[in-house]
N, C-alpha and C positions, 0 to 999 in steps of 0.2 A: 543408442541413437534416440534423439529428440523425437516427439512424435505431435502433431498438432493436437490440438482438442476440439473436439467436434462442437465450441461455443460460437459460434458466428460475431466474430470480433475483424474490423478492420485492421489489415498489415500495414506496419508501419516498423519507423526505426526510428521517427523522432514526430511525438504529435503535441499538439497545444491546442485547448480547445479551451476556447475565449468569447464571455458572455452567455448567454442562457442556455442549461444544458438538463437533460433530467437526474435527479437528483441521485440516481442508482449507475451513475457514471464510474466513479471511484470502481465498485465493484464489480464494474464489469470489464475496464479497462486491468485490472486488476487479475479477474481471471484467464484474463486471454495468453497468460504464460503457456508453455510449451510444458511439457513430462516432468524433463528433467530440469528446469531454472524457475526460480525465484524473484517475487516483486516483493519489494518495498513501499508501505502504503505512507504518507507520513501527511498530518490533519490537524490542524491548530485544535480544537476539539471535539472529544469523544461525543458528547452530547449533543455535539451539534448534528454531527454524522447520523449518528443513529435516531433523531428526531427528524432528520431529510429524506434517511429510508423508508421510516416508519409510514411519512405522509407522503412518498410516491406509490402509484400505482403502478407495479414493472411485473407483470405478468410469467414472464419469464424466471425471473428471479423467486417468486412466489412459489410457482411450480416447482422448479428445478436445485434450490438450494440446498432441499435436503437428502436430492440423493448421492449417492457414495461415490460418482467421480466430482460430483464438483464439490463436494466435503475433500475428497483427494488435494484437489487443485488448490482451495481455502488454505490448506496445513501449510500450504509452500508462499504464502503468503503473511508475511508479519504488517505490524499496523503501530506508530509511533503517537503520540498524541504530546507532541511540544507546542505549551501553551504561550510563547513569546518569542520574538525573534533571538534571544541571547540561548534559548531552550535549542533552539533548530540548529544554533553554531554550536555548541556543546554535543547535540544529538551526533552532528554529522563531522565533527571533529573527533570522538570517544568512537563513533561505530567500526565496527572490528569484527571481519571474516573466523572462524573459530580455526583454530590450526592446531589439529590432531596430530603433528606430528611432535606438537610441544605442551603437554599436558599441565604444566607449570606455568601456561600464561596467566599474567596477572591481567587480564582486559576485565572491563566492566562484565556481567553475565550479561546483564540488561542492553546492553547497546551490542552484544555478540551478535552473530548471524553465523547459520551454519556452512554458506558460502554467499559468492558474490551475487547480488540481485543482478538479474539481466534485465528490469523494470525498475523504475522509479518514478511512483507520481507523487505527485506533489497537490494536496488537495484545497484548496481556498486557498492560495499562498498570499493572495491579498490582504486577508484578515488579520497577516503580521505586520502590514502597514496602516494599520488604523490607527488615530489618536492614540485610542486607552492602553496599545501594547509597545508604542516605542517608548525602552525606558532605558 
């Protein structure tokens, strides 16, 4: 059985959040998974993410990232870094649940997932409509 996690994360089943938000959002929305299920992080770029972490102040996160339930909660969270809109069609056409019951898949490893995400955010998705990335 599912068990919540004691992170003070708003319930939701479908949320969008649009225009200024603090920059430790991703991972927190991120962490608010349940025991047993899985988020999908996917971020046009790495460097950018971790340059927006770096320069918020989240308190919370500071404190609490390094200890061992929310390192727990982190494992069960993968993170995609497709740098162009043709990267995110490819990502989310190739991504593929792992299926133990057939040891001979030929799926990508890299786009594998060891079951289905019950989260998916979606981080800047704007950024793949910029001039410099439609190509």
């Amino acid at each position: 059985m599912c068990q919540e996690q004691s992170h003070h994360s708003p319930q939701f089943k479908a949320l969008l959040i649009h225009g200024a938000y603090p920059q430790s959002v991703p991972i927190h929305v991120s962490l608010s998974v349940a025991q047993c299920e899985r988020a999908l992080l996917i971020s046009p770029s790495r460097q950018s993410l971790i340059r927006d972490l770096g320069s918020c102040d989240d308190g919370w996160l500071r404190s609490s990232s390094g200890l061992g339930t929310i390192s727990s909660i982190s494992s069960r969270v993968r993170i995609f870094y497709p740098p162009t809109p043709k990267h995110v069609v490819a990502l989310l056409s190739l991504l593929r649940c792992r299926d133990d019951d057939n040891a001979t898949d030929a799926t990508e490893p890299k786009v594998t997932v060891d079951s289905a995400p019950s989260l998916l955010i979606l981080h800047e998705p704007s950024a793949y409509f910029l001039d410099d990335q439609i190509q």
